[in-house]
C-alpha positions as CSV (number, residue, x, y, z in Angstrom):
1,X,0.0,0.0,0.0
2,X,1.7,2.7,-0.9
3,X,2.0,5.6,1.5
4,X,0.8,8.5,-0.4
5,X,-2.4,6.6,-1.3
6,X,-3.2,6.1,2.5
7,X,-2.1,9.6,3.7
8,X,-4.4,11.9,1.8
9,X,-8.0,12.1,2.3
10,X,-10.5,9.5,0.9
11,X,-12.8,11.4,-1.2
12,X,-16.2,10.2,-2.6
13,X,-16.5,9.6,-6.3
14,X,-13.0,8.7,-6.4
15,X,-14.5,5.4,-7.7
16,X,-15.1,7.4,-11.2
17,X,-11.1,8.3,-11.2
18,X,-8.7,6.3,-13.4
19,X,-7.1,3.4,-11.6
20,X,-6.9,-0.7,-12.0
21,X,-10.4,-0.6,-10.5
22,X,-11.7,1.5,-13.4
23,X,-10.0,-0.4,-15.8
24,X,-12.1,-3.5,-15.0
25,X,-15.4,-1.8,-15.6
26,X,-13.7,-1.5,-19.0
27,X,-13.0,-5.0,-19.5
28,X,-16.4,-5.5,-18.5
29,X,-18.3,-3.4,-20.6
30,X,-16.0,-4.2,-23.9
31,X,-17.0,-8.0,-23.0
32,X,-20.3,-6.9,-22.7
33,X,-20.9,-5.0,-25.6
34,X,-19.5,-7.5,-27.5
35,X,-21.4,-10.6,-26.3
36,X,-24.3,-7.9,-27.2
37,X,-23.3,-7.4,-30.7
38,X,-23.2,-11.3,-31.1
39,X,-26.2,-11.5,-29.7
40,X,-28.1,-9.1,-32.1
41,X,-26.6,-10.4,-34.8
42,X,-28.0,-14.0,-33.9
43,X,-31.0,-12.4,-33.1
44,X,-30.7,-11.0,-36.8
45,X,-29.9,-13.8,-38.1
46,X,-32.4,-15.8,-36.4
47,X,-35.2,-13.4,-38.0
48,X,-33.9,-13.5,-41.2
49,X,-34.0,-17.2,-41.2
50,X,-37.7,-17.1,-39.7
51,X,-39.0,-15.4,-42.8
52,X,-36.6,-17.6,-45.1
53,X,-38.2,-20.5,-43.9
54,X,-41.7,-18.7,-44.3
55,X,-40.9,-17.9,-48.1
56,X,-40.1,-21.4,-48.5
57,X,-42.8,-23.4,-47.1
58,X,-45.1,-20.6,-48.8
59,X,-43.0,-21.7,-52.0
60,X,-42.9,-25.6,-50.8
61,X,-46.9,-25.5,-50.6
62,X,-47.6,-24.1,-54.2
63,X,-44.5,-26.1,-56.0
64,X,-46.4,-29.4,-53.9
65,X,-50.0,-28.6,-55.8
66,X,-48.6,-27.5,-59.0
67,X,-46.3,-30.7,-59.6
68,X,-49.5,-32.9,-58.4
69,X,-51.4,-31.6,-61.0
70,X,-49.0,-31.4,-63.9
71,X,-47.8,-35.4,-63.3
72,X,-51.7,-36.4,-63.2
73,X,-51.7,-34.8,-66.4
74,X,-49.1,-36.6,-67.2
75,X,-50.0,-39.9,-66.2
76,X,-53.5,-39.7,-68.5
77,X,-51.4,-38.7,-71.6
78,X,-49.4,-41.6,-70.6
79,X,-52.5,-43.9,-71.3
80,X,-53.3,-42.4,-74.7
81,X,-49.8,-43.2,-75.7
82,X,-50.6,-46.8,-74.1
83,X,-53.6,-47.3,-76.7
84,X,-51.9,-46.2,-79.5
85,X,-49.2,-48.3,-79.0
86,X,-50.7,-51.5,-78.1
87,X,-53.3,-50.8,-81.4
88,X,-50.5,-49.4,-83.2
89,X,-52.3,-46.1,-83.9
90,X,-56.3,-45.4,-83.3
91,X,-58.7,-44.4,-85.5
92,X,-60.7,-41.0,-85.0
93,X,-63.6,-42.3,-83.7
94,X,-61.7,-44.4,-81.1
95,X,-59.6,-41.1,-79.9
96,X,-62.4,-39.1,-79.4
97,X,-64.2,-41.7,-77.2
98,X,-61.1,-42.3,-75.1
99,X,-60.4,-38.6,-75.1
100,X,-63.6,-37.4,-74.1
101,X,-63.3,-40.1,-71.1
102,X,-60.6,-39.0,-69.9
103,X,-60.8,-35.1,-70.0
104,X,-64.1,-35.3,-68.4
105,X,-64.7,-32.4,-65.7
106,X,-61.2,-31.7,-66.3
107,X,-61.4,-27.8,-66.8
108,X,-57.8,-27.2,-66.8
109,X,-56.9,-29.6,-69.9
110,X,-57.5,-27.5,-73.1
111,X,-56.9,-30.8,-75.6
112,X,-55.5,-33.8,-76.0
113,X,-54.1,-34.7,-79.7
114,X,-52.6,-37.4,-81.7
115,X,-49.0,-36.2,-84.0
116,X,-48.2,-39.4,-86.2
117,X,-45.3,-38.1,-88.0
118,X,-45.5,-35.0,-85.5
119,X,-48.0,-33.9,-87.6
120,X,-51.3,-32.9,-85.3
121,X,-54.0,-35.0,-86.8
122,X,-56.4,-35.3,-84.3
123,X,-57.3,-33.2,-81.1
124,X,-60.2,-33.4,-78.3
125,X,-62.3,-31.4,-78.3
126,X,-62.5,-29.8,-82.0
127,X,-64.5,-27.2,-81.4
128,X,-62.1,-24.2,-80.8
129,X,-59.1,-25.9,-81.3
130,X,-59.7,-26.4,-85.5
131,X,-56.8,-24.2,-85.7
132,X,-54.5,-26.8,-84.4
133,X,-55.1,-29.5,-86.6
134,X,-52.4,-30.1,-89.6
135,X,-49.8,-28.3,-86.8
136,X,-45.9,-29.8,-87.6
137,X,-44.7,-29.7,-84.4
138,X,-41.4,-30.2,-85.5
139,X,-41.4,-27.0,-87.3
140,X,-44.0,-24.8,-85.5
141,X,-41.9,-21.7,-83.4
142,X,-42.2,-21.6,-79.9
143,X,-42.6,-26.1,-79.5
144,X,-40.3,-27.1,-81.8
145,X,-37.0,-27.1,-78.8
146,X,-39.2,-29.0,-76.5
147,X,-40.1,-31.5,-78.9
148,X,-36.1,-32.2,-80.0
149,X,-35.6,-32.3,-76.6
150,X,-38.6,-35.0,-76.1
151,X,-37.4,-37.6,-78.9
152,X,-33.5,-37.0,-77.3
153,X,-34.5,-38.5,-74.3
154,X,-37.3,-40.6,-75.8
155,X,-39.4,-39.3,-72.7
156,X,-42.4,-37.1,-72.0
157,X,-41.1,-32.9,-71.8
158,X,-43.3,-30.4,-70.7
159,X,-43.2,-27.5,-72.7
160,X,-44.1,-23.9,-72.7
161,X,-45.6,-21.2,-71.6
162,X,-46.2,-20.8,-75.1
163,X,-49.3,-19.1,-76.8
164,X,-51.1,-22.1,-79.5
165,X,-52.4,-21.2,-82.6
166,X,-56.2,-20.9,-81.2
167,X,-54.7,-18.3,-78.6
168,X,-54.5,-17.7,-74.7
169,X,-50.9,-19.2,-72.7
170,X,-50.5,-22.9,-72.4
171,X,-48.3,-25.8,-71.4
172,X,-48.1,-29.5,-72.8
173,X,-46.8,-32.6,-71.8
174,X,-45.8,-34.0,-75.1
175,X,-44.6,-37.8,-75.0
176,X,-42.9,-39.2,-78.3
177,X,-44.0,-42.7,-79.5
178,X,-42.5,-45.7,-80.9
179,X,-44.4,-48.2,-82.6
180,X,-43.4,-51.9,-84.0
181,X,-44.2,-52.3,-87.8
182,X,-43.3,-55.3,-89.3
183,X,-41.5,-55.8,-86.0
184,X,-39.1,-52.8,-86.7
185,X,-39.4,-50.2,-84.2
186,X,-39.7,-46.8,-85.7
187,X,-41.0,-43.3,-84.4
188,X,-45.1,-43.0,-84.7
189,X,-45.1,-39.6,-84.0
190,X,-46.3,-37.7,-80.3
191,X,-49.1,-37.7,-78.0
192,X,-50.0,-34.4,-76.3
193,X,-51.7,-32.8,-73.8
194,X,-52.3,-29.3,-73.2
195,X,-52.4,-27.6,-70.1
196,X,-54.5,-24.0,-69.5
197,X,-51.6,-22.2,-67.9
198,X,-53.1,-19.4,-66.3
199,X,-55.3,-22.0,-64.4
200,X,-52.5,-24.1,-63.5
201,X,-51.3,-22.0,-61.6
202,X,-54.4,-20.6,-60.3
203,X,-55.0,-24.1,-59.1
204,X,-51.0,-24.3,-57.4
205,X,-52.1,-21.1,-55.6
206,X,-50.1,-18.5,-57.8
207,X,-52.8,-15.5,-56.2
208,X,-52.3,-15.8,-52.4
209,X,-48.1,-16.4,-53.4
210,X,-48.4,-12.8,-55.3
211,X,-50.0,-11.3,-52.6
212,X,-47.1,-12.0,-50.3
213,X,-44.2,-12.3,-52.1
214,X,-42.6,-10.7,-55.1
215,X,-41.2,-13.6,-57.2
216,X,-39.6,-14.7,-60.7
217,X,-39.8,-18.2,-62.6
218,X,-37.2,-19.6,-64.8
219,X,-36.9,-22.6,-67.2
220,X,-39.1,-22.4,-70.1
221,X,-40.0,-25.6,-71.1
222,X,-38.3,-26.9,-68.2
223,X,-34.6,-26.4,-68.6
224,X,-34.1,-25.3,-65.1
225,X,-32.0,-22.4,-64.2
226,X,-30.6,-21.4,-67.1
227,X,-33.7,-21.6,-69.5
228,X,-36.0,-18.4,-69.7
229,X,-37.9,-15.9,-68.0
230,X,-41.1,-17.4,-67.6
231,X,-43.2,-15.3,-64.8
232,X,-42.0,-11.9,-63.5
233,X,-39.3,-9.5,-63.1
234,X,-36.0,-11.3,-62.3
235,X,-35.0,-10.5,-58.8
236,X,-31.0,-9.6,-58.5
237,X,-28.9,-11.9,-56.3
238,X,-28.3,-9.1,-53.9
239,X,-31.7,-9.4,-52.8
240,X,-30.7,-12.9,-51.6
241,X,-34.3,-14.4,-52.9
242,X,-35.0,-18.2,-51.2
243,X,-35.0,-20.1,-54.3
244,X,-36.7,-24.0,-55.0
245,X,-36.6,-26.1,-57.9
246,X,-40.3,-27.5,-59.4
247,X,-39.9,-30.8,-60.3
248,X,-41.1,-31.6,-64.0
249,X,-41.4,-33.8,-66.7
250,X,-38.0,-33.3,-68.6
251,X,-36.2,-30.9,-66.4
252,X,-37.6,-28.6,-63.5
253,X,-38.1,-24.6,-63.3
254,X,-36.6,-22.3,-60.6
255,X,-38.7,-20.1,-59.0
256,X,-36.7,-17.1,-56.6
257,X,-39.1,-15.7,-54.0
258,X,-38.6,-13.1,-51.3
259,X,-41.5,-10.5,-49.0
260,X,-42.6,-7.7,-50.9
261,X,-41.0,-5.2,-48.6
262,X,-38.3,-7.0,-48.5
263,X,-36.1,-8.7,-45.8
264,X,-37.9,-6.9,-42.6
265,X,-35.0,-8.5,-40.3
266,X,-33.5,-5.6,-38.6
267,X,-30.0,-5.0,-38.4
268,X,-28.5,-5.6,-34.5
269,X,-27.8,-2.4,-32.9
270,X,-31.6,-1.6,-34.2
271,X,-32.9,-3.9,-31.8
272,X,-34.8,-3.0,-28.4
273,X,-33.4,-6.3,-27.2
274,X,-29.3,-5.1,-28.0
275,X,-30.0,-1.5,-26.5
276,X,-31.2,-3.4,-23.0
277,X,-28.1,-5.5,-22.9
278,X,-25.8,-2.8,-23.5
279,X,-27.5,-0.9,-20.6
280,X,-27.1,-3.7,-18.6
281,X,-23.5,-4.5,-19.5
282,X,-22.8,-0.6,-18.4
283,X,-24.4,-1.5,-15.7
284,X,-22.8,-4.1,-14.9
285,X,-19.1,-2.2,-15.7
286,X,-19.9,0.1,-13.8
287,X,-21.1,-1.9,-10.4
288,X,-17.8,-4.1,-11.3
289,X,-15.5,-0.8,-11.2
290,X,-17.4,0.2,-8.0
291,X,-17.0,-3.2,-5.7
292,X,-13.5,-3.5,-6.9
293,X,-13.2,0.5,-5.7
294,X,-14.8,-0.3,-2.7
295,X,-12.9,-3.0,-1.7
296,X,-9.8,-1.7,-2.8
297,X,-11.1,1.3,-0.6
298,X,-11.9,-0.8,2.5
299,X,-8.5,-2.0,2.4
300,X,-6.9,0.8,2.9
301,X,-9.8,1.7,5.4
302,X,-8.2,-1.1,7.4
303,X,-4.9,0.2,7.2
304,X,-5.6,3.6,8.1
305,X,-5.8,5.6,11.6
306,X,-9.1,7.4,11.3
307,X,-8.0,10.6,13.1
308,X,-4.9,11.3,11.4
309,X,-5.0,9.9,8.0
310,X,-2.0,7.7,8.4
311,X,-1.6,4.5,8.5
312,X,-2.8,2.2,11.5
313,X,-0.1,0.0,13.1
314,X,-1.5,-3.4,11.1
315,X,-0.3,-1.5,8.3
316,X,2.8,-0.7,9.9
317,X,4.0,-4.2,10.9
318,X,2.9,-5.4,7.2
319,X,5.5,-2.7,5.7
320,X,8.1,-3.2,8.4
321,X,7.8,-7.0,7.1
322,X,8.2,-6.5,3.7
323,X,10.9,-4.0,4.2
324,X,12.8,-6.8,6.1
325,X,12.3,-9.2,3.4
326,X,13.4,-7.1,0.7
327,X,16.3,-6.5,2.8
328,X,17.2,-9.9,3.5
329,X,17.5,-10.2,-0.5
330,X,19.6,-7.2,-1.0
331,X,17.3,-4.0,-1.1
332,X,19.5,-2.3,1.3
333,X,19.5,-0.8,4.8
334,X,16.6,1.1,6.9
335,X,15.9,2.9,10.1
336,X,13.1,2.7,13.1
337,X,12.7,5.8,14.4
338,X,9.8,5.2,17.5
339,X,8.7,7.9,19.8
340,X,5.9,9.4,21.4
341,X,4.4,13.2,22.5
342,X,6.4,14.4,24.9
343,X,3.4,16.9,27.2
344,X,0.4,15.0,25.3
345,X,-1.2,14.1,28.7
346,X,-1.7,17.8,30.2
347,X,-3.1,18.9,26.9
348,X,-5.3,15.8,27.5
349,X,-6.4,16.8,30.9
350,X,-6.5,20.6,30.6
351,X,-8.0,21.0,27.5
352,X,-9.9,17.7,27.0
353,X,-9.9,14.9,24.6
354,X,-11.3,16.8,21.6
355,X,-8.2,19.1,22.0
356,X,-5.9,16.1,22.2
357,X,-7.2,14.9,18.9
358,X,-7.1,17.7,17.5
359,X,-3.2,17.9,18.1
360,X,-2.5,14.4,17.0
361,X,-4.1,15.2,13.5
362,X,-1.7,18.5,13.7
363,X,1.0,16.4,14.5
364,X,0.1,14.0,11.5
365,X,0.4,16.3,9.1
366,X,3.3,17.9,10.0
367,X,4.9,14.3,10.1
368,X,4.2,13.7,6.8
369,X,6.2,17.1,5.5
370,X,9.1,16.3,8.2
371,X,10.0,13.3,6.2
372,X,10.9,12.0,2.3
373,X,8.4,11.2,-0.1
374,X,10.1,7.4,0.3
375,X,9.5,7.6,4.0
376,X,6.7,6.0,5.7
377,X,5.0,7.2,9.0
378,X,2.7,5.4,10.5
379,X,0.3,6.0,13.7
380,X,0.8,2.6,16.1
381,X,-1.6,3.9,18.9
382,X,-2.4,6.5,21.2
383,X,0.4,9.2,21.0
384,X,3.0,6.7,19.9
385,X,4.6,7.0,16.0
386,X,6.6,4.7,14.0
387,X,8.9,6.1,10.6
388,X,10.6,3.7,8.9
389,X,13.3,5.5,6.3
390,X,15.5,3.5,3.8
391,X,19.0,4.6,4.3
392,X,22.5,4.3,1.6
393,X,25.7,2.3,2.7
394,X,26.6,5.6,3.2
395,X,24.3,7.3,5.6
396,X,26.0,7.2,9.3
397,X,24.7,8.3,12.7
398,X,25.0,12.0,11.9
399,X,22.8,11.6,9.3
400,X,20.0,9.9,10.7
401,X,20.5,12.0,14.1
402,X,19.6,15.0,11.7
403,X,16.8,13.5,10.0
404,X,15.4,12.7,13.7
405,X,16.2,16.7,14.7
406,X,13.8,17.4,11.8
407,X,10.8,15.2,13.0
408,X,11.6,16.4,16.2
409,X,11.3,20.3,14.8
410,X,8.0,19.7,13.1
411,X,6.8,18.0,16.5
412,X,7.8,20.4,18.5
413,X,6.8,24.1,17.1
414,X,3.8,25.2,18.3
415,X,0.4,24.3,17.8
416,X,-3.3,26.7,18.1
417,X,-5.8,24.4,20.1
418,X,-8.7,26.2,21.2
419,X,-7.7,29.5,21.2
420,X,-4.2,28.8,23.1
421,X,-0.7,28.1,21.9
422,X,0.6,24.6,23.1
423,X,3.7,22.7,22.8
424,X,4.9,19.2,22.8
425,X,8.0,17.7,22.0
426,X,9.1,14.0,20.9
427,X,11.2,11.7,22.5
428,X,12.8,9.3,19.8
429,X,14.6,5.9,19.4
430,X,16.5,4.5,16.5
431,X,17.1,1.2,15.5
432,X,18.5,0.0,11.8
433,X,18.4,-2.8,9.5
434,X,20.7,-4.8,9.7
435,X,22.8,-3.6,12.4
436,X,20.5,-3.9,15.4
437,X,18.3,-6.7,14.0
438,X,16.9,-8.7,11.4
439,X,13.8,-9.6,13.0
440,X,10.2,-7.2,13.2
441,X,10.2,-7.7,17.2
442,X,13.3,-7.0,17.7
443,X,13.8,-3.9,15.7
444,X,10.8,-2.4,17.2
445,X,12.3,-3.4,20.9
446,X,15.3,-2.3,20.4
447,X,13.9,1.3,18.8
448,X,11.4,1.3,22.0
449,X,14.2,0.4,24.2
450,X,16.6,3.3,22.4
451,X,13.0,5.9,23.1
452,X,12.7,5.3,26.8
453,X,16.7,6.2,26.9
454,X,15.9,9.3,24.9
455,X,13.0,10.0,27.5
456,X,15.4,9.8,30.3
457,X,17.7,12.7,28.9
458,X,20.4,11.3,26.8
459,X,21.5,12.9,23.7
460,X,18.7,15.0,24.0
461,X,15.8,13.4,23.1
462,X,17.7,11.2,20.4
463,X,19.1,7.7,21.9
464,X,20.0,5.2,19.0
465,X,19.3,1.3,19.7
466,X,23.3,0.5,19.4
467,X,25.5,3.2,21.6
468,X,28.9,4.0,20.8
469,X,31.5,3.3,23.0
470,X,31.7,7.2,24.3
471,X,27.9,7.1,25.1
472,X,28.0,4.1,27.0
473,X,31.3,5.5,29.1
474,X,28.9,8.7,29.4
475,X,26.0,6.7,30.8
């Protein structure tokens, strides 16, 4: 503890003052705010993710009901081709019976046709659809890719959106067919089916989706990612859309979704949530910088005399202790100097104890000015004072006889209690590390041993723990 710490006044608020103490709060707070900054952005991330997951069972739901309905579709164009294979072709009449079975209450199928050669040659139902018929679908703009594509991989392609010769937007499942004459396998030609698009989608929910989210769709005539636009504006990869593949005959499309106000996540120092938690992490710096204070505080409380600011005599012997130890490993040499108020007692009992306070705090202060900034003073009890002084290889009797006359100087110059002058003087012993000891008890014998000497007159008022030869032949 160092002495100039204990010696001034304690003020309050000196918790708020730079020092180890303060430094902690730090720590605590830069932990604190930082734990909070990972926090929001988990809490940021965590929102983020909630609507992510939102836009993708939203997306999950209508890509569920639209692949549903397009692989039924599938599946009855499937047993047309069946009948034409296994009667090598059907006749007009026979097509339009099994046609008209199975589109019935079907509003979302606009036709089913027969292509041998590729050529359209029949369709169900006629009416409207008379355009169609004579249609090489081979050559015909818009269905011509998807078709290639179907006899490639000799397996049923949806194609489109495209817009048919008798008008609106549809798609088709369109299904190549092989058929054994005079057991040689060669190409028939293609069933279709065609698909109202607009209702499709309808059906897959397309209307509540557009309501909530702003979304594009991609892979015209199902070639995935990298086919064309199909529905809406394409949204930029900086918007970080959710996207999901639809599952279809022949490939798949891609559809990118996100809100339509966008990501509402907000960022983490925007969040009530990251504002709380830093309070509390000031909080919690600043109780942390004001218990370590405090404690700090109450231990040099207990190491203090409460009257005169210095420190107590628990202090003392904790000093004189380390001071031996340091010594013991080299540190060099110190000096006891013990004494008490010569006259304290009359200004006791003339003036009363408030007066004799009064002068010990005097006397404190003036102690503290009588000595080095390295010395340390310390009140051990009543009217009795300890300094404890380092001293050089150098520094003889003389020397420490005159830095005693200068305690006893302060001591003894007069002092104004209660409207009257008094004085009192000091009476003071000596004892040094090593010379007259390497222990705590016995220095601070020896030094009150040396006092009492000074007490009973010699060397006026000064008496060191070892006399020299001319003393002792003196006493």
């Amino acid at each position: 503890m160092p002495l100039q710490a204990s010696s001034r006044p304690l003020r309050a608020g000196g918790w708020l003052r730079p020092g180890p103490h303060l430094l902690a709060g730090l720590v605590v707070l830069a932990l604190g705010i930082y734990f909070s900054i990972n926090a929001g952005n988990l809490e940021h991330r965590r929102e983020l993710s909630e609507q992510r997951l939102e836009v993708q069972g939203q997306l999950s739901d209508f890509r569920a009901r639209f692949e549903r309905d397009i692989y039924a579709s599938e599946a009855l164009v499937r047993g047309l081709a069946v009948q034409v294979v296994l009667r090598e072709g059907l006749s007009s009449g026979e097509f339009e019976a099994i046609a008209e079975e199975l589109l019935r209450g079907q509003t979302q199928f606009l036709s089913l046709s027969l292509a041998p050669g590729f050529v359209i040659r029949d369709i169900y139902p006629r009416r409207g659809n008379e355009a169609a018929i004579g249609l090489h679908l081979l050559e015909q703009p818009g269905q011509k890719d998807a078709m290639l594509r179907a006899i490639s991989e000799d397996g049923p392609v949806l194609a489109g959106p495209y817009e048919p010769v008798q008008g609106g937007s549809a798609l088709a499942v369109r299904i190549p067919l092989w058929v054994d004459v005079d057991g040689v396998p060669r190409y028939w030609g293609a069933v279709s089916i065609a698909l109202d698009y607009d209702q499709m989608l309808e059906r897959a929910g397309v209307r509540r989706l557009e309501k909530a989210l702003k979304f594009d769709v991609v892979g015209k005539d199902a070639t995935g990612p990298g086919g064309g636009i199909i529905r809406g504006p394409r949204i930029p990869a900086s918007e970080r859309p959710v996207k999901m593949p639809v599952f279809l005959p022949g490939g798949s499309w891609l559809i990118s979704a996100m809100p339509v106000e966008g990501w509402a996540s907000r960022d983490w120092w925007q969040s009530p949530a990251f504002l709380f938690r830093a309070l509390l992490s000031l909080l919690a710096a600043l109780a942390t910088a004001r218990i370590l204070h405090d404690r700090s505080r109450i231990r040099v409380l207990a190491g203090i005399d409460a009257l005169t600011n210095l420190p107590n005599r628990r202090w003392a012997l904790q000093q004189l202790a380390r001071m031996i130890g340091r010594g013991r490993r080299g540190a060099g040499r110190f000096a006891l100097m013990s004494f008490d108020l010569d006259g304290f007692k009359p200004v006791n009992d003339t003036y009363g104890h408030a007066a004799g306070d009064a002068l010990l705090e005097r006397i404190g202060h003036r102690l503290m000015e009588a000595v080095r900034p390295g010395d340390l003073v310390a009140r051990m009890g009543g009217d009795e004072f300890l300094v404890m002084l380092p001293i050089d290889a150098k520094a003889d009797d003389d020397w420490l006889r005159a830095a005693a006359l200068r305690v006893q100087a302060e001591i003894s110059r007069p002092v104004a209690i209660e409207g009257h002058w008094v004085v009192v003087g000091a009476s003071i012993g000596v004892a040094r590390f090593p010379e007259d000891g390497d222990e705590a008890e016995v220095l601070l014998r020896k030094a009150d041993e040396a006092m009492y000497r000074a007490k009973n007159g010699e060397s006026h008022g000064i008496a060191f723990a070892a006399r020299s030869l001319l003393a002792q032949a003196e006493a």
